[in-house]
Structures are given as C-alpha cells and as structure tokens.
N, C-alpha and C positions, 0 to 999 in steps of 0.2 A: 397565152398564144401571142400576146403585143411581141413583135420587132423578135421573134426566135423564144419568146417567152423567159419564166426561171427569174421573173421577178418578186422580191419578197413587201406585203403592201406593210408599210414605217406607219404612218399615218392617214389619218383623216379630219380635214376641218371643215363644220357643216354651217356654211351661211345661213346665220340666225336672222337674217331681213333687215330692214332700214330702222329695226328700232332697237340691232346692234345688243351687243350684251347688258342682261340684270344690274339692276344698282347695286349689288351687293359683291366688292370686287372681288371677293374670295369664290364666289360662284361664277365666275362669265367667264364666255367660251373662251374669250382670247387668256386670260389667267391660266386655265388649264392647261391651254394646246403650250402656251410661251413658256411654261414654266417647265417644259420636258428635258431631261438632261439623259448623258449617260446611265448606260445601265437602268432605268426607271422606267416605265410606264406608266401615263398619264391619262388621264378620264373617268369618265365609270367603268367599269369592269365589265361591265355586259355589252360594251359596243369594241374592244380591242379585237383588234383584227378584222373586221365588219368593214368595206370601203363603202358602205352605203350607212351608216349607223345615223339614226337623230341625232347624234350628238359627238364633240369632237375625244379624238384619242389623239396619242402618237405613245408608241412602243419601242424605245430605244436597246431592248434587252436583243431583239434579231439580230444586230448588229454584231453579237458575240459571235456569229458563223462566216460572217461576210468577211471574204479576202478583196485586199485594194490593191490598185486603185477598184475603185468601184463608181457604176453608173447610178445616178438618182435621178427618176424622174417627177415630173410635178405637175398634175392635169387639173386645170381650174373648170368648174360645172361642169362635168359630167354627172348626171344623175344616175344612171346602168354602166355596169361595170362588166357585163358577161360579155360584152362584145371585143373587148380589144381596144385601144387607143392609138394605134401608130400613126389612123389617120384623122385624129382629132386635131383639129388646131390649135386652142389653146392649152399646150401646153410646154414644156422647156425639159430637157435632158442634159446632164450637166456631168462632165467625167471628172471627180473627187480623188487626189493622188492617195490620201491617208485618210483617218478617222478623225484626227485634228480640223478637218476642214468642214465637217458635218455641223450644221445649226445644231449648237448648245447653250442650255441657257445659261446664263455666268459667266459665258466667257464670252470672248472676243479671238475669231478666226483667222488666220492670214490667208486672206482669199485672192491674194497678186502676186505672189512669188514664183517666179519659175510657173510650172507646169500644174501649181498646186491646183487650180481650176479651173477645168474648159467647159463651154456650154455646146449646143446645138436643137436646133428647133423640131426636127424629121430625123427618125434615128437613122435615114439613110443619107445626112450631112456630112459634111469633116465638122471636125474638131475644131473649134473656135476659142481663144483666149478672151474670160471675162473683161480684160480692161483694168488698166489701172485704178480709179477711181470707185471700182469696188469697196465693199467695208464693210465689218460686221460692229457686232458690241453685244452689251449683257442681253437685250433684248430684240435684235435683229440679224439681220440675214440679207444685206443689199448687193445683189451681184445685176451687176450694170454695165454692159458694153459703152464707150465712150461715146458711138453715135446710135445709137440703139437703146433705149429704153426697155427691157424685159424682164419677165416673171421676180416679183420680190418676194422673200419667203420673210415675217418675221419684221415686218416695218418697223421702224425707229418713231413712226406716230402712234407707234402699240403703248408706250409708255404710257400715256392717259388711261389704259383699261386694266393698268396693273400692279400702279403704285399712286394714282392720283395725281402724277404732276403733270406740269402743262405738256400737249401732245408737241411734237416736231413734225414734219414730213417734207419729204422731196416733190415735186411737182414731176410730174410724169406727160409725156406729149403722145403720147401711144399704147395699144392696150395694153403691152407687153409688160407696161409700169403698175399694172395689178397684181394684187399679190391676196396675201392673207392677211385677214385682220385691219386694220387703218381706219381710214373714213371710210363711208358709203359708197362715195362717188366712187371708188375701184377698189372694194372688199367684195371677195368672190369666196366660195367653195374651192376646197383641194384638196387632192390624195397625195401622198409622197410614196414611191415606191423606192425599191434599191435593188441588182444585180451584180455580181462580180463581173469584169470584164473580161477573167479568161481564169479557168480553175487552176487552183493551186501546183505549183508544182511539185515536184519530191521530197525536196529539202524543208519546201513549205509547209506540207504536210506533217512532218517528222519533227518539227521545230517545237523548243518549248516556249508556252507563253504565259500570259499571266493570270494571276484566279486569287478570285477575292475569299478568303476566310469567314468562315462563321461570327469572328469577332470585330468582322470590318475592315483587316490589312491582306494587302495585298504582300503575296509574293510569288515567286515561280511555282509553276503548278509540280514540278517535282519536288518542291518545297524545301528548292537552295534559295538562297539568300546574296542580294549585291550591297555592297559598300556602301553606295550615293545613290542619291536620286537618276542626275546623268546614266550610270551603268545602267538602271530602268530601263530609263526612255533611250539610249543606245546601246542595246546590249552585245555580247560579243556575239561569235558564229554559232548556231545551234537554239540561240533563243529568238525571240522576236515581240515587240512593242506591240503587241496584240493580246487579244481576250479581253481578259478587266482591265481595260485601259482606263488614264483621268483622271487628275489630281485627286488627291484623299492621303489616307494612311496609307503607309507601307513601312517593313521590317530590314532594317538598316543592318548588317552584318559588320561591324567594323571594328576597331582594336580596343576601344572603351567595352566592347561587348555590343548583342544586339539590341537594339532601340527600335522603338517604332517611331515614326516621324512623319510630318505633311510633306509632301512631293509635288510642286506646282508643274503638270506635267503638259502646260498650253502655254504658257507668257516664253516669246522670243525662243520658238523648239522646244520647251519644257526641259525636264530635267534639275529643276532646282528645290535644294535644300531647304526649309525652313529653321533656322536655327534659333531666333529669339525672336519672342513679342512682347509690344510693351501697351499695354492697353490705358487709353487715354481716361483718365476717372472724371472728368468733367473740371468744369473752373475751379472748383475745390481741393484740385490738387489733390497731394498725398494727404491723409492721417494722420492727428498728430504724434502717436508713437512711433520714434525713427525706425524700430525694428519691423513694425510693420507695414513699412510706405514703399509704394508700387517701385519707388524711384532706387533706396535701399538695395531691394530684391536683382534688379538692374541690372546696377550698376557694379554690386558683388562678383560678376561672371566672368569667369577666368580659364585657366587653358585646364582639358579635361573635368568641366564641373559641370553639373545644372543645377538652376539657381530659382528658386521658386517653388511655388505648392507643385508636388507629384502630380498631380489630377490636371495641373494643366500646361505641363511640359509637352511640348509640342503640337499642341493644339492652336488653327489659326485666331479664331474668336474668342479664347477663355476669358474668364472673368479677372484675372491678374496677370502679372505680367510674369516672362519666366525669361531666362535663356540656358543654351544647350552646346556648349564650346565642345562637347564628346564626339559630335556631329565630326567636329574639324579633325581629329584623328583619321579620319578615311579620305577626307579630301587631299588630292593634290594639286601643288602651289606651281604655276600662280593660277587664280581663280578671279571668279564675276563674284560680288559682292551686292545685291541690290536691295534696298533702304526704302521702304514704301511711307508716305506719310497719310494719314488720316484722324476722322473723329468718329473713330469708334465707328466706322460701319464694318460691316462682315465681309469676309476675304469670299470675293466667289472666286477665285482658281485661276485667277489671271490677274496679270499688271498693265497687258499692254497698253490701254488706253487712261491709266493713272499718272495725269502730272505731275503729281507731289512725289516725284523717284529720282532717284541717282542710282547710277552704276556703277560702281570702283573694280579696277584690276587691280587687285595687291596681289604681290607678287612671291611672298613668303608669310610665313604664319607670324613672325615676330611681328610684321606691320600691322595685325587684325589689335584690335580695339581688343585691352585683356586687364582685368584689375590689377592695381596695386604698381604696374610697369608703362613706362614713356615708351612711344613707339618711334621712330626714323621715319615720318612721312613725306621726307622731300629728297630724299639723296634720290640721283638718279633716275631709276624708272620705278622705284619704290612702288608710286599707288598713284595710277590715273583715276580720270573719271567721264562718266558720260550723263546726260541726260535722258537720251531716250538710247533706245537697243542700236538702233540705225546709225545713230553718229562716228564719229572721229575717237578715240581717244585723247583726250587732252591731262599734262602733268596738272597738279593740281593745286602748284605753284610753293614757291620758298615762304610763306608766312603762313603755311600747315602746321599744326600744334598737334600733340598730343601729352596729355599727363595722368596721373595714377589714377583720376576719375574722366578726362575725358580723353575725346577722338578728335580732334578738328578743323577737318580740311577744308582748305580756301584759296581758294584762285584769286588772284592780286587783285580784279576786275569783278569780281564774281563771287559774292557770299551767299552760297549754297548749301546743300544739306549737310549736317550738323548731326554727330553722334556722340550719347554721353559729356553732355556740354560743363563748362567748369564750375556752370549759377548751381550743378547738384550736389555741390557742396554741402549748401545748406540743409540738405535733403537726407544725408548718411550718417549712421548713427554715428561712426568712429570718427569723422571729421567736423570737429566744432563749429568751425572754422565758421564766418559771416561768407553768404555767396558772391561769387564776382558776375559781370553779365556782361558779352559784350553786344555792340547797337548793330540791326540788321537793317541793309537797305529795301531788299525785297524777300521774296518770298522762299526764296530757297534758302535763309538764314534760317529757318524753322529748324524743328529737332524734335528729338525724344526728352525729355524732361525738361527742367528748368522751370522759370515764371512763366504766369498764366499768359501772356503773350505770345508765346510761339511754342504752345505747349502741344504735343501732337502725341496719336496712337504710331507705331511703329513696328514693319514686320521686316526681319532683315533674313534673307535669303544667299545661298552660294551656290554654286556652281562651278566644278573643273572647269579650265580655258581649253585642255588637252582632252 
C-alpha cells in the first residue's frame, strides 16, 4: 500500500540491544546481514522474507526480477509493518541508476557519478543528489549529502564485528547519520525494500540477459556466448547486463576456443578480464626445484598459451600461480591493462579502492609482457600509465625496459609497478644465469616475483579501450 505500493521487502536488520552482537564473530547479526552479496541470501532460513523476523536476513536473489533504475527504501524502527510507511519519518528513499550501485559485500560502489544515486526523504519529494563525498567499500554503504547527514546502510565502523580489526566511524551531527550496525549510540533496526520505477518496456521485456549455469558460469540465457568480459557487461542491442549479473565465472567465446574465465564486472564499469595470477607463497619464495617454482610457471607465458596447473587457470585466489595469454586472442588493441598488488589476500570483485594498482594503455599486442620476446615500451604512444581509473594518462617515460624475462616500465621520476622483473632470472629453469636487481625508491617499485623485498601476489586484468 506505502507510496502506490509494488514494493518487494530485500532485507531486515533486527536491533539486537546495547549488548550488540555474540562474541562469536561468525554468529553476530552484523556478520550475517554484511556479509550479503549478489545473488545469495543471507540468515536463517526461516526468517527470509518475514519484515518482522527475531532475527536479521537480506535476500539478494529478488533482485533477478527487478528492472532499473529502481527505488530502495530504508525505514529504521518500525516494529508493524501492516500499516504502510509513507508517513513514517525515519526513513530514506533513494533512486539507484543500475544494480552496480546496490550494497554488496566485496565490493566498493560508485555512489557520485552522474545520476548513479539520488536520495529523498517523503516519497512525495524531488529527487536529490547524494553529494560528493559519498563512499562505499568491502563493508559499507555511506551515502551522505554534504550538509545533511542521513540514513547510513553498512557503516565502515561495522569492521570491528566482522573481521576483529580496529572499528572506524564518521561522527554524525543528526539523526539522519543512523544507520545499521556501528556503535550503540545510533545502531537502530531496518527493512530495505526495492520497487521499479516504471515497468519494463517492449524491447526490455524481449531482451536477452544473463543466467548462471548449474556449474557456476555464466552466460546468455539463449546460451550464445561473447568474446570478453566488456561484451558482458556492454552487450550489443537485444541483450542486456541484467539477471545473473557480478563478477564470477563466465564462458569466453573466442578464437583460442571457449574458456571460462573471472569477469571483474564492478572495478571502474566492470567488464574486465582476468588473465594471469600470481600468488604470493610467503617469504620463502619459490621451491627449490626450478621446474616447479611459482616464478617458472609465470614467467613461461606467451602469446596463445596457459601456463600453469589446469585446475587453476583462471581462478582469482588459486593456490599457484597461472596465466592465460588465449584471453588476448579476443581482445581488441589498444586496451586497459590493470596490475593489482597484494599478500595473498583474496580478490573480492573489485579493485577500486586498492592502492597497490597501475593502469597501462598499451596499444598493440606486441607491447604486452610475452616470453622469450623484448617489447617497444617507449616509442610513441606505445604504453601509458595510470595510478588510479580517474587520472590522466601519462607516457611512461624513455628508460622503460623490457626483455625475454622481463616488463619494466618507468617514468624518469617515478618507479612504479613492475612486471616480470629481470632479479627472476635466478628463478627459471633455462636461464642460469646469477639474478640482477634494480634499487626501488618507493613503493610502486614492487612487482610480481623477484627477492623477498618487494615480492608480491599479482592479478593482471584487461580491458578493450573501444
């Protein structure tokens, strides 16, 4: 009945009292409700769908019907729910351009771009822009008009009740900075509901989208098949980026043959490749047999080959390291190339908010990082780089190297990330050779192999630019 009715209820989070969630973090309600992602449902099983339940859910699977933009609204303490909400006061309506902008956990949202998120208080408001200074991440949801403080779903002080490390929180000057979860002082109860804002139209209806397989991969539900990831997440006219949307598997169609591969389908509009990981093995480096050291396996990868154990070719977290240059047969040049670094923590489906990244545009495939062959990384417009998605393009300067083992680009000012570096010499079975190493001044000198000093995990991703 609320506001013309035709709302479907997502969740409920039930304020467990000032003595906040069990000490057992795998049990407490904030664990549960935070941990909700696509596609999933989350709680016990006997309170999903229940807006009154003891206990919290959230049901991301209703989401499979819902056309966008779509309205989500968010009512804190209501205890009855038969009556209607339009005219309760605490609560926040928010118009969502795509499903990219919905709280998920693992990723990190673009909640300021353009039109991606409007709020309003009374569903018979206008339409308000959240404000710049919004933000999401792996385990919040902070949408905050710049002089207005209002409804927070998913606080960034929830980290304390979900992995044990120290809490953060924003300070809030009004009630409107309550939300779900956090401290006491404004941890309240809350439903999330969701509506479309205007039915489907013809073509929308008729359109094909996406559907997840019995074995986990996605592809079109008439079960054709696209090249890249990008074709996914922008497909041409007659399909549409909907149903089983959200990074995972999907089935690559391309001239090496079909592959199935990770599809990071939220970092910077999604749509990229994962082509090679290199998984960090601790301070112990490789093993000493050269044939079987992570570094080896690598650095062998060449143009149409995969390089590594079967079982974990294109997998983000495996246990060894692999890569997938067959990937690069379907892509078209030039393309985004992005270089994640870490220690071995697990990819949740986004990069945005990972400092340890570079971005490169190379421009042809001879300039991609390929066994056995030197690359041209300085002529021209050969291969820029970025730090984050937002910036400039910058060349990436005349004392860029590349040779039959390594990648490595460097801006005159600037020693930055580092691929296939030349110290893994020492590291390959067919090359004898003693390793060379050169001295980094900060931190974007790191890399994928080498000595224990700047020795990192590695997930390199692409992207058509076209």
């Amino acid at each position: 009945t609320t506001a013309g009715g035709g709302w479907t209820v997502l969740g409920h989070y039930r304020y467990p009292g000032n003595g906040n969630a069990p000490g057992d973090i795998d049990n407490r309600d904030y664990a549960y409700y935070m941990r909700s992602r696509t596609r999933q449902a989350f709680g016990l099983e006997g309170y999903y769908g229940d807006p009154n339940s003891p206990g919290p859910w959230m049901d991301w699977r209703s989401l499979d019907g819902i056309g966008f933009p779509a309205e989500m609204a968010v009512v804190l303490d209501m205890n009855d729910f038969s009556s209607g909400w339009e005219n309760y006061d605490r609560k926040v309506i928010y118009r969502v351009k795509t499903a990219d902008q919905l709280p998920n956990y693992g990723t990190d949202q673009d909640l300021t771009t353009g039109d991606n998120l409007y709020w309003k208080r009374n569903p018979g408001d206008a339409w308000a822009d959240v404000g710049g200074n919004t933000s999401s991440g792996t385990y919040y949801w902070y949408t905050r008009h710049p002089n207005d403080n209002y409804l927070v779903l998913f606080h960034a002080s929830n980290y304390r009740y979900l992995d044990g490390r120290g809490a953060t929180n924003h300070q809030h000057s009004a009630y409107w900075g309550a939300g779900m979860g956090g401290n006491n002082s404004w941890h309240h109860s809350a439903k999330i509901l969701i509506r479309e804002t205007a039915p489907p139209a013809a073509a929308e209806a008729n359109e094909i989208r996406l559907a997840l397989g019995a074995d986990g991969v996605r592809t079109w539900a008439d079960n054709s098949l696209s090249a890249t990831c990008k074709q996914y997440r922008n497909p041409p006219a007659g399909k549409a980026y909907r149903g089983d949307i959200g990074s995972g598997w999907y089935r690559l169609r391309t001239p090496a043959g079909d592959i199935k591969a990770f599809c990071d389908m939220h970092s910077n509009g999604g749509g990229w490749t994962l082509v090679s990981f290199y998984r960090h093995p601790g301070y112990q480096n490789a093993p000493a047999g050269h044939e079987n050291r992570d570094y080896d396996l690598y650095m062998h990868a060449r143009d149409n080959v995969a390089i590594g154990n079967a079982a974990y070719i294109g997998d983000p977290d495996s246990a060894g390291a692999w890569a997938d240059w067959r990937l690069l047969s379907a892509v078209s040049f030039p393309l985004e190339m992005s270089v994640l670094l870490g220690r071995g923590l697990p990819y949740l489906g986004d990069f945005s908010g990972t400092s340890a990244k570079v971005i490169y545009r190379v421009k042809d495939r001879t300039v991609m990082p390929n066994s056995t062959t030197s690359q041209d990384l300085v002529t021209g417009d050969n291969l820029y780089y970025k730090l984050n998605p937002g910036d400039n393009w910058t060349d990436v300067g005349g004392n860029s190297a590349s040779g039959i083992y390594y990648w490595y680009p460097r801006a005159s000012n600037n020693n930055y990330l580092t691929l296939l570096h030349e110290s893994n010499y020492a590291y390959l079975r067919d090359v004898p050779r003693g390793a060379t190493n050169y001295h980094y001044s900060f931190y974007y000198g790191s890399g994928m192999g080498g000595p224990n000093d700047w020795h990192y995990s590695g997930h390199m991703f692409v992207r058509e630019l076209n």
